[in-house]
SERO-4910 file (N, C-alpha, C, O; in steps of 0.05 Angstrom, whole numbers):
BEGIN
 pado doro    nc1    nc2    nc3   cac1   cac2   cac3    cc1    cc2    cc3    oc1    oc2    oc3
  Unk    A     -2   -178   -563    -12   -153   -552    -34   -159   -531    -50   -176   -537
  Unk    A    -36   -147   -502    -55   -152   -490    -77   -144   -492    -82   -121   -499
  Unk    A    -97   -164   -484   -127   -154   -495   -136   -134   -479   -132   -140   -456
  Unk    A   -151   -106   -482   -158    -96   -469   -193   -101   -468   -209   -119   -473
  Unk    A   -193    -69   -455   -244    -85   -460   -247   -105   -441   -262   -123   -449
  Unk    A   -236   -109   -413   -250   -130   -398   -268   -114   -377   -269    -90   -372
  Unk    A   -279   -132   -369   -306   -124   -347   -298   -135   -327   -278   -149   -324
  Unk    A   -318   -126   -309   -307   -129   -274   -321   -169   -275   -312   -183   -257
  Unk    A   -333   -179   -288   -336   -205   -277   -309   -224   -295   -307   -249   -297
  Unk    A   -297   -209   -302   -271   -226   -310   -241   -212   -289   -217   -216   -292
  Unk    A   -257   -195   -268   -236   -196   -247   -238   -206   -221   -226   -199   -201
  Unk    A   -263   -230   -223   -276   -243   -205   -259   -272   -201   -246   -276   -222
  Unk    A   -254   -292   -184   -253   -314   -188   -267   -335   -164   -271   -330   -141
  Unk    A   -270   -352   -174   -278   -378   -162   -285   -388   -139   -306   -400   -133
  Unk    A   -259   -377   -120   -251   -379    -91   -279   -368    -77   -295   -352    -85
  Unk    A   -278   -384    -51   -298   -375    -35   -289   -356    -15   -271   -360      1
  Unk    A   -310   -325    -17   -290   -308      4   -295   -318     41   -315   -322     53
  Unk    A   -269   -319     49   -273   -335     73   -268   -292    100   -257   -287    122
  Unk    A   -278   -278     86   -270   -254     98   -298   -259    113   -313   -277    104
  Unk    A   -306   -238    142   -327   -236    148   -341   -223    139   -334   -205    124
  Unk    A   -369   -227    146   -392   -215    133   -391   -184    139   -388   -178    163
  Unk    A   -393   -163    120   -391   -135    128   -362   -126    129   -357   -103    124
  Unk    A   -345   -141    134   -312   -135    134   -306   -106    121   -318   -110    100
  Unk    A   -298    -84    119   -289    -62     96   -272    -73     84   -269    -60     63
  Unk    A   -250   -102     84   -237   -115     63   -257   -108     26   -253    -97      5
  Unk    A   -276   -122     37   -296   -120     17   -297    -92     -9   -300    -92    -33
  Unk    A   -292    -75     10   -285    -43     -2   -260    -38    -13   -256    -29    -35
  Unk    A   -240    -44      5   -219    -48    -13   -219    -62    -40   -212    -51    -61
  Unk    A   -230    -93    -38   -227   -109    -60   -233    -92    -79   -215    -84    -94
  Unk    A   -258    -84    -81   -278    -68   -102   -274    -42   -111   -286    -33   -130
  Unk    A   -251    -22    -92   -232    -11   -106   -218    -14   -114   -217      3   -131
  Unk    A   -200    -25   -116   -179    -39   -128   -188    -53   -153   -171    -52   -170
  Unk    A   -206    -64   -158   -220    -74   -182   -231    -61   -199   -233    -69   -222
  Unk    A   -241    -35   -188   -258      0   -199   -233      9   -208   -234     28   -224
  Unk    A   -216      4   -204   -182     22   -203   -172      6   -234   -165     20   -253
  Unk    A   -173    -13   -236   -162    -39   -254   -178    -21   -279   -170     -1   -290
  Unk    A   -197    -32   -282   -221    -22   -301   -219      5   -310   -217      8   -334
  Unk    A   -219     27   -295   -204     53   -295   -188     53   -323   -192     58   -346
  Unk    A   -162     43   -303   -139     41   -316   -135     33   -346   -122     46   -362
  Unk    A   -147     11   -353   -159     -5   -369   -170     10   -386   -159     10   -408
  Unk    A   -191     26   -383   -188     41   -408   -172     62   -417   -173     74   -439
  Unk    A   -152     66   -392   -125     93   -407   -111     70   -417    -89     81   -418
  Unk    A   -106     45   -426    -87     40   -440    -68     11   -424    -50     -3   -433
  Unk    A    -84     12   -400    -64     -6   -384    -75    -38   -379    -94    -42   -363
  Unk    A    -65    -55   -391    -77    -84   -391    -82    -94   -369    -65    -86   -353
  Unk    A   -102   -112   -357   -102   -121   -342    -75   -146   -338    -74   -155   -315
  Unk    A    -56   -158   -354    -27   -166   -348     -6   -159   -340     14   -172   -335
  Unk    A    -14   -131   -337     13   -113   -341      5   -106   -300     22    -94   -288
  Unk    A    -12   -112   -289    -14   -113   -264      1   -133   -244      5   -154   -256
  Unk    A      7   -133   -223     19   -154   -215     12   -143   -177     21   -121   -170
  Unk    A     -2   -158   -159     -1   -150   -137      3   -169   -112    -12   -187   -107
  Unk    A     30   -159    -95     40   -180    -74     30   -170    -48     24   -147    -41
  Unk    A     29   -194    -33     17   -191     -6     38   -205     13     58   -217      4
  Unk    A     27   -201     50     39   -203     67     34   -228     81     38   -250     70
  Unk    A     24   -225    111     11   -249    119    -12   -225    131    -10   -201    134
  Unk    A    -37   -245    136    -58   -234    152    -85   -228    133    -88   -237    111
  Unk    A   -101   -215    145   -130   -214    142   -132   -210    104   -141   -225     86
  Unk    A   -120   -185    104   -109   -170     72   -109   -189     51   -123   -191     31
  Unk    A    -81   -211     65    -73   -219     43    -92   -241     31    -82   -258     16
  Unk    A   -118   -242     34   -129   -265     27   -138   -251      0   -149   -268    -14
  Unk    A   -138   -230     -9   -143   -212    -23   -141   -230    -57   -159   -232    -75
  Unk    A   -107   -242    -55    -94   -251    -77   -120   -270    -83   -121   -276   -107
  Unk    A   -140   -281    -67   -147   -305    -77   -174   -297    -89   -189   -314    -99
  Unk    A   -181   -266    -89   -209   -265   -100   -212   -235   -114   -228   -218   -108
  Unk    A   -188   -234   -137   -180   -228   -151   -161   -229   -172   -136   -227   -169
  Unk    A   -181   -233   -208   -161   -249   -224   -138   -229   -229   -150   -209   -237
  Unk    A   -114   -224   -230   -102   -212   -238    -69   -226   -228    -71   -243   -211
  Unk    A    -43   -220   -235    -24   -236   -236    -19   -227   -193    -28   -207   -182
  Unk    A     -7   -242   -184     -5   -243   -149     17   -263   -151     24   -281   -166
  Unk    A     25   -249   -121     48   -265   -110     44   -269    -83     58   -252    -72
  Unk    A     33   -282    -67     35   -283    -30     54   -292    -19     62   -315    -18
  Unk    A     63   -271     -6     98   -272     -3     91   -279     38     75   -291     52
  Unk    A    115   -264     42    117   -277     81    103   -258     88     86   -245     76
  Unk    A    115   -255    116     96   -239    135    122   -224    139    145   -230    147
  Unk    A    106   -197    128    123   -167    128    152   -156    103    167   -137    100
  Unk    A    146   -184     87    157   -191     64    144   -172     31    159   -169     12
  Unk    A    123   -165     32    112   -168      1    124   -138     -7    114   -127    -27
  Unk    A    144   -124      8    156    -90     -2    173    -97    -16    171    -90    -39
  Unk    A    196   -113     -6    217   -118    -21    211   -140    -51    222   -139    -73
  Unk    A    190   -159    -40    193   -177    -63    172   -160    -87    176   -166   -110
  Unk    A    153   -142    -81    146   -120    -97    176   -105   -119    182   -107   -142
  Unk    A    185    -93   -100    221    -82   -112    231    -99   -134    239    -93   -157
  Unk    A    228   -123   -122    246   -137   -144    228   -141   -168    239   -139   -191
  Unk    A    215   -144   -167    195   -146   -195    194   -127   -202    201   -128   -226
  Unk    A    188    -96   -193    187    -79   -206    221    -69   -220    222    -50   -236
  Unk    A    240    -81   -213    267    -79   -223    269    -99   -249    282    -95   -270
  Unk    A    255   -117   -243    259   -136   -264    246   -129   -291    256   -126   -314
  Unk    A    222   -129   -283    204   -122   -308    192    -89   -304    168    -89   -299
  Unk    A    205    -64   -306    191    -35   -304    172    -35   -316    161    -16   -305
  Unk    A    153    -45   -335    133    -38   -348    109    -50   -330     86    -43   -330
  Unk    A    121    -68   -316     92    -78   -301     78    -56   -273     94    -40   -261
  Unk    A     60    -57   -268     53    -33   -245     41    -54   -227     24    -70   -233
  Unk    A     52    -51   -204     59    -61   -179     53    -53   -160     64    -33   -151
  Unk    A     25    -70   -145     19    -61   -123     22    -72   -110     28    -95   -118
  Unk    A     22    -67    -74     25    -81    -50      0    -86    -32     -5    -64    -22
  Unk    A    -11    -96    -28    -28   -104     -4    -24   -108     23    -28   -131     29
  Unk    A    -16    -93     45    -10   -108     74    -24    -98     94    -40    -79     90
  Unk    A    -23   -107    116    -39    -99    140    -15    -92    162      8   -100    165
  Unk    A    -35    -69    177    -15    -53    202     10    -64    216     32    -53    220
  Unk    A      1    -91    222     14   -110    224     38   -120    209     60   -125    218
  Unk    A     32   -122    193     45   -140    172     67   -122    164     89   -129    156
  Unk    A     60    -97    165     84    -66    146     88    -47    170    111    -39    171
  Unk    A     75    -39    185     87    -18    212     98    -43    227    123    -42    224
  Unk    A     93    -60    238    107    -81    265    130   -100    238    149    -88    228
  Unk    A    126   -118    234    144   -134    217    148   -124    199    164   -143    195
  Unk    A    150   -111    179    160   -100    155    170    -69    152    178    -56    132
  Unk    A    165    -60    189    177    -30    178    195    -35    161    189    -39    138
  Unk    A    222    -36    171    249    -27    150    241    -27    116    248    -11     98
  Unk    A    225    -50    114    222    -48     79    208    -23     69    214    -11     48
  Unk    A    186    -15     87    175      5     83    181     28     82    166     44     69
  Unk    A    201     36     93    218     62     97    237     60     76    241     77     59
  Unk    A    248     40     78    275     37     56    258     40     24    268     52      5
  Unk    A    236     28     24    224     26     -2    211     64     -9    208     76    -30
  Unk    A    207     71     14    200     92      9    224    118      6    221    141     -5
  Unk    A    244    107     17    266    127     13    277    119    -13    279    138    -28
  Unk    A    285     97    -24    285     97    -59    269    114    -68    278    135    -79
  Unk    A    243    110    -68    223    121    -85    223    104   -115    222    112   -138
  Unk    A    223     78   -101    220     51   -125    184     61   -130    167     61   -112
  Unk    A    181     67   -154    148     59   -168    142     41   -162    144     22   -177
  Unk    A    131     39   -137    108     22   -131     88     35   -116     91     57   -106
  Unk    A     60     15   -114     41     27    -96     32     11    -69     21     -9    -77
  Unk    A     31     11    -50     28      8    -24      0     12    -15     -7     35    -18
  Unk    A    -15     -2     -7    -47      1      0    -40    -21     30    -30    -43     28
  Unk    A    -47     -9     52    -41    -11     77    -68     -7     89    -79     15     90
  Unk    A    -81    -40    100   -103    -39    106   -102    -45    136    -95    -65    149
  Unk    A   -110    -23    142   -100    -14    172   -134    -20    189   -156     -9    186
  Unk    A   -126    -38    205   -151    -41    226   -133    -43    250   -147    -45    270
  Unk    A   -117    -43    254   -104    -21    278    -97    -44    297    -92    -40    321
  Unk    A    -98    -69    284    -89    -92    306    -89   -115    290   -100   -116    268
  Unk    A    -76   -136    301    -77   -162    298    -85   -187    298    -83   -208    310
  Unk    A   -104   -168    268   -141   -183    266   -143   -216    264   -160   -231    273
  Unk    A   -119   -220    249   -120   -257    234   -112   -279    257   -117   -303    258
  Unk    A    -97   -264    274    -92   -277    303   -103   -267    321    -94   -267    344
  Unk    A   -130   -254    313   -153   -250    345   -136   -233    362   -129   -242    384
  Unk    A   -129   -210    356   -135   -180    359   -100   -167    383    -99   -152    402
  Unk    A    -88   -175    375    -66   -165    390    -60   -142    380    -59   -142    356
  Unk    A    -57   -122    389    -44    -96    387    -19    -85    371      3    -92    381
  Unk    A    -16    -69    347     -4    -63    328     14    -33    333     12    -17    351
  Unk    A     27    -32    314     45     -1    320     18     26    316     21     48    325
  Unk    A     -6     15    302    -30     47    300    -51     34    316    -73     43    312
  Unk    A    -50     14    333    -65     12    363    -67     33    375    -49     49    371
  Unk    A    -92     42    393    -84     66    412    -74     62    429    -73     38    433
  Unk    A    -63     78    452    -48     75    478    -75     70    493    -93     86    493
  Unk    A    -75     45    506    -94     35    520   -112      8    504   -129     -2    519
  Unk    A   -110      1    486   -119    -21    467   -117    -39    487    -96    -39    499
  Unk    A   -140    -59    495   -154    -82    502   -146   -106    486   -161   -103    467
  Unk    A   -134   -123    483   -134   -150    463   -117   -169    478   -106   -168    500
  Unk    A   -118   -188    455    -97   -211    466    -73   -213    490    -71   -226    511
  Unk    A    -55   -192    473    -31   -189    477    -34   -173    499    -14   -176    514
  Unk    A    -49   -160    508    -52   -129    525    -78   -131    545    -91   -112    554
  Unk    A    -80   -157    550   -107   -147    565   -112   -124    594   -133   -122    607
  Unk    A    -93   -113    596    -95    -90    616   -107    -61    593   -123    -42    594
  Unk    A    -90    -71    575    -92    -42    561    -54    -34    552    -34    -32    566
  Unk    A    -59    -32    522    -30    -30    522    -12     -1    529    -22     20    538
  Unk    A      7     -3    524     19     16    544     38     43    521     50     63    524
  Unk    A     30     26    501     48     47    476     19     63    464     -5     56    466
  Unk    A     29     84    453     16    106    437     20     99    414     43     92    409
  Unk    A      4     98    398     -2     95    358     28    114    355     41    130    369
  Unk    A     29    104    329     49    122    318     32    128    290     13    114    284
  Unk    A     43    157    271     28    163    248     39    153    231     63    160    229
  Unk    A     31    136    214     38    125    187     44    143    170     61    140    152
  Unk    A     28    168    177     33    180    149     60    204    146     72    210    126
  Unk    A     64    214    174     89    237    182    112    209    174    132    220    163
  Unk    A    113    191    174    132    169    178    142    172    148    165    180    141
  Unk    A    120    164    129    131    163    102    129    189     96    133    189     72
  Unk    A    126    212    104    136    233     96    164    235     96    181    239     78
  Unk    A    167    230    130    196    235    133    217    214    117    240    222    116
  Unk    A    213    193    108    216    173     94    226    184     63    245    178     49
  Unk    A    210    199     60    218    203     28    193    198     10    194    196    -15
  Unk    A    179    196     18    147    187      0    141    202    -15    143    225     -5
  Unk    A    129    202    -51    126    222    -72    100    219    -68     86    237    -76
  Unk    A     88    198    -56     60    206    -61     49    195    -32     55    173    -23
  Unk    A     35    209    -23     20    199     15     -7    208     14    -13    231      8
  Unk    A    -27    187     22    -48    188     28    -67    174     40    -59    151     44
  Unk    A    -90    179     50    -98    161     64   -141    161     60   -157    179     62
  Unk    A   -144    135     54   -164    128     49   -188    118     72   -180    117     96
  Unk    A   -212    111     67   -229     92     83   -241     72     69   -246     77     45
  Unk    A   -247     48     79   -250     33     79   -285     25     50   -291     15     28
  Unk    A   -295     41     75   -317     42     65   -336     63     37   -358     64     27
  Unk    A   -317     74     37   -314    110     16   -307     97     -7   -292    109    -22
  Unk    A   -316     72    -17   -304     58    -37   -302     83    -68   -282     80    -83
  Unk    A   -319    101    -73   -311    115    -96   -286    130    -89   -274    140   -108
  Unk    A   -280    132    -74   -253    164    -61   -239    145    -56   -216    152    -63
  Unk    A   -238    120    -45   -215    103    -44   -195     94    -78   -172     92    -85
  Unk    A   -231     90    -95   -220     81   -109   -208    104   -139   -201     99   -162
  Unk    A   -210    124   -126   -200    150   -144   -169    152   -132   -149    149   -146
  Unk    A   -168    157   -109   -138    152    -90   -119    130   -113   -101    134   -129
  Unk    A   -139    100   -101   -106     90   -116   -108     90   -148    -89     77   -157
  Unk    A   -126    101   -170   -120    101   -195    -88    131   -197    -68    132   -211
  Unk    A   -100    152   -173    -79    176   -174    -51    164   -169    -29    170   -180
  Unk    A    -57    140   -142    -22    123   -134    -13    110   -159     11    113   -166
  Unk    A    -29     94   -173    -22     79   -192     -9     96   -210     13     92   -219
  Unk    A    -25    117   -216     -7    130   -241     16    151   -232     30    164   -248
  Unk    A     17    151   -212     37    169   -199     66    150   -209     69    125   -211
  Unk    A     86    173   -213    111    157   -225    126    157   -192    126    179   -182
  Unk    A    135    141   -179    146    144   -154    126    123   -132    103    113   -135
  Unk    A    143    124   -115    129    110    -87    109    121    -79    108    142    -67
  Unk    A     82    102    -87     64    114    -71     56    106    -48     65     83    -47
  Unk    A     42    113    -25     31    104      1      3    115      1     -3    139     -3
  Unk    A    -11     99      6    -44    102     21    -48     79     44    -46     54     44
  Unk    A    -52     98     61    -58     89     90    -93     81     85   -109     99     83
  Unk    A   -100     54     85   -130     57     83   -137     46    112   -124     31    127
  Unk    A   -166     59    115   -170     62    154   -195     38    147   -217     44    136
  Unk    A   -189     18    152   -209    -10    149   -219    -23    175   -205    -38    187
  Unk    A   -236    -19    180   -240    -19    201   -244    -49    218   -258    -60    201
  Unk    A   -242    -72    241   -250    -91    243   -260    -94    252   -257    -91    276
  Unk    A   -282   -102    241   -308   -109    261   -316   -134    280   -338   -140    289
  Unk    A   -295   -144    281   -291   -172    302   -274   -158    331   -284   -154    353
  Unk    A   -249   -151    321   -230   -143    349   -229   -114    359   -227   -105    382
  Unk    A   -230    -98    329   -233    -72    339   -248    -56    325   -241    -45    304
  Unk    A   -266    -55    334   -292    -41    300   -298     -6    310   -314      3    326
  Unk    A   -282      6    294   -289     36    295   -302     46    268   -294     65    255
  Unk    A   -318     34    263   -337     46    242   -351     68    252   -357     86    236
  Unk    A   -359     70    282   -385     88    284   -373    110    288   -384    131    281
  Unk    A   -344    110    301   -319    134    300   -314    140    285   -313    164    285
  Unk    A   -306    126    258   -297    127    239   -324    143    215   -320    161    198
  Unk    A   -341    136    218   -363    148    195   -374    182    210   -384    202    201
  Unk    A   -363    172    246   -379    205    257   -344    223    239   -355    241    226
  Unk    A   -319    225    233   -307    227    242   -285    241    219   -270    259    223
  Unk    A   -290    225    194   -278    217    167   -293    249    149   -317    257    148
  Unk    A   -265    262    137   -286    281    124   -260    288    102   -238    295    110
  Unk    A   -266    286     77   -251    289     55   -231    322     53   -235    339     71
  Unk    A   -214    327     36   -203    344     46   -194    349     17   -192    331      1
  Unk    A   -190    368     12   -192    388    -21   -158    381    -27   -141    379    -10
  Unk    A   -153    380    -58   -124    383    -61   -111    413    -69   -105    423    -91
  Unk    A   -111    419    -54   -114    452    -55    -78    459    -36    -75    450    -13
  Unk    A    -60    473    -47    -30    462    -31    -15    464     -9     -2    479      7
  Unk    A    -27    425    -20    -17    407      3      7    398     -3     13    379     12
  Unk    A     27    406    -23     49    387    -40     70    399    -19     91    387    -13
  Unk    A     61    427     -9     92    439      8     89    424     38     71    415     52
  Unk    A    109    426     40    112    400     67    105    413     94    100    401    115
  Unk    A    106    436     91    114    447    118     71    448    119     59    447    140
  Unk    A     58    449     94     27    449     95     22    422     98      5    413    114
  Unk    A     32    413     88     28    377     89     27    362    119      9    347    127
  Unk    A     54    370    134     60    361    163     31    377    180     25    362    198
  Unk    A     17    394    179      2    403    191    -17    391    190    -28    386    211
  Unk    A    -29    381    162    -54    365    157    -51    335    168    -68    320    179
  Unk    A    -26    330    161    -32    304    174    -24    291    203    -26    267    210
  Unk    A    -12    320    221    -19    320    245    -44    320    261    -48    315    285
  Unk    A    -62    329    238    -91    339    242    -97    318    268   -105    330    288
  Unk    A    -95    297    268    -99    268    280    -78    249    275    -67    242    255
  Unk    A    -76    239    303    -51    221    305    -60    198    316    -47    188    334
  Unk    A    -82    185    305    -84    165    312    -90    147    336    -97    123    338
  Unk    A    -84    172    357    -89    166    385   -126    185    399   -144    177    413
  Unk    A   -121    212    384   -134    227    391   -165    226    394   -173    203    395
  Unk    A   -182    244    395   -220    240    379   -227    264    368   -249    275    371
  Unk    A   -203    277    351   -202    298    338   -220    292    309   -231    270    313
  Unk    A   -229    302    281   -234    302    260   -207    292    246   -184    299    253
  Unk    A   -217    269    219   -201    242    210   -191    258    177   -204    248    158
  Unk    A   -177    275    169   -179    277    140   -169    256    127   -154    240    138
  Unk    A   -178    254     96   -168    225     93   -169    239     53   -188    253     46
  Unk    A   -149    232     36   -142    255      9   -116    242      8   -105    225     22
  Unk    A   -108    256    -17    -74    266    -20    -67    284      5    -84    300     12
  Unk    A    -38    280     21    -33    294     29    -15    309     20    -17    333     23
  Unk    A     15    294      3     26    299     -9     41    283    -33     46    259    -32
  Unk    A     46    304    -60     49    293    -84     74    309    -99     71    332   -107
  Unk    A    102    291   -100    119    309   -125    135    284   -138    135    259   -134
  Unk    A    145    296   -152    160    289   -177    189    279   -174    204    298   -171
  Unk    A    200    255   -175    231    255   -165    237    230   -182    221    213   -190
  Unk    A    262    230   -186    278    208   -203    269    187   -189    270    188   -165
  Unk    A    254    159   -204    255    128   -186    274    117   -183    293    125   -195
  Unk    A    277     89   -163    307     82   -163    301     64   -183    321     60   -198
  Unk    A    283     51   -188    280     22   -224    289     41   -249    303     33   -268
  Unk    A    282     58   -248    290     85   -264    327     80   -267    341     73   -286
  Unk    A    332     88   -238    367     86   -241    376     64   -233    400     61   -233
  Unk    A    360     42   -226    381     21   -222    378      1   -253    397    -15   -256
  Unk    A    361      0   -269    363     -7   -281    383     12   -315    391      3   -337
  Unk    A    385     39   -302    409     48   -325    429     38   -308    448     46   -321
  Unk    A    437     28   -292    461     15   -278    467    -12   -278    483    -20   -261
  Unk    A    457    -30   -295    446    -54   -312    456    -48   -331    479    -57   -334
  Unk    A    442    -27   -359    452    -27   -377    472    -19   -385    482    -25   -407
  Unk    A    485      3   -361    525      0   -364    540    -28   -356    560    -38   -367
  Unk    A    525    -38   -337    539    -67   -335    543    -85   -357    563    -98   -365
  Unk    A    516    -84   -366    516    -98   -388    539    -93   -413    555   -110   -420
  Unk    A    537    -62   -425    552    -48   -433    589    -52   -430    606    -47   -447
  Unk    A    592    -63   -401    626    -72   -399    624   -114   -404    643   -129   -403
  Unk    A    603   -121   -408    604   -147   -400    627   -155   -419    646   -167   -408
  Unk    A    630   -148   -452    645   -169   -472    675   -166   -454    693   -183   -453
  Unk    A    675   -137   -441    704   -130   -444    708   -145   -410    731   -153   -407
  Unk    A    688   -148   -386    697   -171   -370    700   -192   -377    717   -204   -364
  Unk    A    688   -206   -399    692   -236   -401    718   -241   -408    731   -261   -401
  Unk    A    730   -211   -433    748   -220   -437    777   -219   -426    797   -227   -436
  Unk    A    773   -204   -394    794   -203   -374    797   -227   -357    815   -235   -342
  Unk    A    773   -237   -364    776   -266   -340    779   -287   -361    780   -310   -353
  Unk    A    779   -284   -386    792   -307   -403    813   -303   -399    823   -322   -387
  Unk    A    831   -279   -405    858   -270   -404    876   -286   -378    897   -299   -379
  Unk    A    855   -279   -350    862   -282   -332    868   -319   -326    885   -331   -313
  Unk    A    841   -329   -345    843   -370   -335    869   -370   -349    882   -391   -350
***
């Protein structure tokens, strides 16, 4: 039986954090650890966790936090999330990636993962560029972004993460900050226990290539769950701001319902397989 009763310095480890000084990484970590603990006392072991990452700033995450991890490729950690959560359903499964890593290289997993509506959770630490390779421009860049890749100024407009996994199929969409570490870390205990795909867009800001903190703190203002579950209210709120704009940032649940998972049905689609196996084996004995 797993032990429950642990404390936050047994979700600490060893490793030296090589993140920068002030980073909002920092905030994430420490929700996500506030989230564990949470959890932890409704019943849920710290074993029964398991969280995979991408490539980039994020994923260094796996290394300064004890809990079971996998650091998978770059734009990789949706699907290899899926499969674990197919394999073993009882484990709760989170994702770690950056803008980068899940809007530019990993769309398709992201969409596709969200149109299953595989139980998993998705924490998308969005600094709006391509922080770990010194600042190239991402799909939630603004039109006009300065960096590496763009030094004129790039020429595409942000797209919204969050209309995306709406339209996607997402049971649960939301979006966090960085620095809001209690409201972040209420967000993903609600994703975690949400039965279905969840998404939180967290707005992390970088303070090396592109640091919108002082936008981001004039800017950021919480938003009531009061109903937001109907879509046609939902698409409105989270048009509020698109990412491009210098409109007001809401950042909450946007939207939350209830739908069959696919580990749910692909795994009753296992146990009919399973269910015909004696009587295949014994057609292809027939058949040698």
């Amino acid at each position: 039986m797993p032990r429950l009763k642990i404390n936050m310095n047994e979700l600490d480890t060893k490793i030296k954090n090589t993140w920068c000084p002030g980073c909002p990484n920092f905030g994430i970590l420490q929700a996500i650890k506030n989230a564990i603990l949470i959890l932890e006392k409704k019943g849920i072991s710290k074993e029964q966790f398991v969280l995979t990452t991408g490539i980039g700033c994020h994923a260094k995450i796996v290394d300064y936090i004890n809990i079971n991890t996998f650091y998978g490729l770059h734009g990789r950690a949706i699907p290899l999330a899926e499969g674990i959560k197919i394999a073993n359903p009882n484990l709760k499964v989170l994702i770690c990636a950056g803008d980068g890593d899940a809007y530019d290289e990993g769309i398709s997993h992201l969409i596709h993962a969200a149109k299953r509506n595989i139980d998993i959770t998705v924490l998308i630490h969005n600094n709006r560029n391509f922080a770990l390779t010194t600042g190239q421009f991402s799909a939630t860049s603004p039109k006009g972004f300065v960096g590496r890749s763009s030094p004129e100024g790039s020429l595409e407009p942000a797209f919204n993460p969050l209309e995306l996994m709406l339209a996607s199929g997402a049971t649960f969409v939301a979006r966090g900050y960085a620095t809001k570490v209690d409201h972040l870390t209420n967000l993903i205990v609600q994703a975690i226990e949400h039965k279905g795909f969840s998404f939180i867009d967290v707005l992390q800001p970088c303070i090396v290539w592109f640091n919108t903190l002082d936008v981001y703190n004039q800017r950021v203002y919480e938003i009531e769950n009061k109903e937001i579950f109907l879509k046609e209210k939902t698409i409105q709120k989270i048009l509020e701001w698109d990412y491009n704009d210098g409109k007001k940032i809401p950042i909450g649940v946007f939207y939350k319902i209830e739908k069959p998972t696919f580990d749910e049905e692909a795994n009753k689609g296992l146990s009919k397989i399973a269910d015909f196996g004696p009587q295949i084996k014994e057609i292809l004995m027939k058949k040698s």
